[in-house]
N, C-alpha and C positions, 0 to 999 in steps of 0.2 A: 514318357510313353507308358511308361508303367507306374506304378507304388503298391510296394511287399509294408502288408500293413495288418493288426490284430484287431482293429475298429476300434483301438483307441483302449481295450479289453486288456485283460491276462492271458487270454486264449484266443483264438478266433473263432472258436465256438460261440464263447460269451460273447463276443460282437457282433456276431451271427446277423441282428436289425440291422446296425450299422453299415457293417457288412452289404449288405442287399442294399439298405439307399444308396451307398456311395456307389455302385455299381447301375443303380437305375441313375443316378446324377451322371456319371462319368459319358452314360448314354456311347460308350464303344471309343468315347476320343483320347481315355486314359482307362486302360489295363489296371483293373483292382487284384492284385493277387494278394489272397488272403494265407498270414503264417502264421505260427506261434501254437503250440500245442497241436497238430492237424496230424494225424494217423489213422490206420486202416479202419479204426474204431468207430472216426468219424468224419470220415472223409465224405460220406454218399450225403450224410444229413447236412456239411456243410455247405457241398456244392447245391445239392436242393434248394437251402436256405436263403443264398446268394444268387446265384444265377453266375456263379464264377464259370470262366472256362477254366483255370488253371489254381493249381494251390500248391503253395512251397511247404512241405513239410518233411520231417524224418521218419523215414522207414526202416531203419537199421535192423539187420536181420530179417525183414518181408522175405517167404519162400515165394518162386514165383506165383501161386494161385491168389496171395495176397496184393501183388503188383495187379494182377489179372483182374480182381476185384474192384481195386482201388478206379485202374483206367477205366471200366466199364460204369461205374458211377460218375465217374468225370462225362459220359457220352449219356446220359441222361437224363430227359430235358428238367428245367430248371423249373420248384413247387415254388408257392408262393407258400411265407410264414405266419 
């Protein structure tokens, strides 16, 4: 139902293309969640880039206005790259 994956990258930044096909491939039947390197830094440009709803990364130490940040990027409709 799902696969946590970096597009095959170092980052999931760097997969970023990848990223975004497998998510227009998966067309809703399989959950792309995109990890690997993903924080508040660039969280907004990766979900942009992807059309991800969701992304597994480390926040460690995020005060809440960074969580706050993070969620409202994830509710953001999705750019094309």
């Amino acid at each position: 139902r799902r696969v946590l994956t970096s597009g095959g990258a170092a980052s999931a930044i760097e997969g970023v293309g990848v990223l975004a096909e497998l998510v227009r491939r998966a067309a809703g039947r399989i959950e792309v969640l995109p990890g690997g390197g993903i924080g508040a830094a660039n969280v907004a440009r990766l979900v942009r880039g992807t059309g991800c709803g969701q992304v597994h990364g480390s926040f460690n130490g995020a005060d809440p206005a960074t969580v706050a940040a993070v969620r409202a990027a994830l509710d953001q409709p999705p750019v094309s790259i």
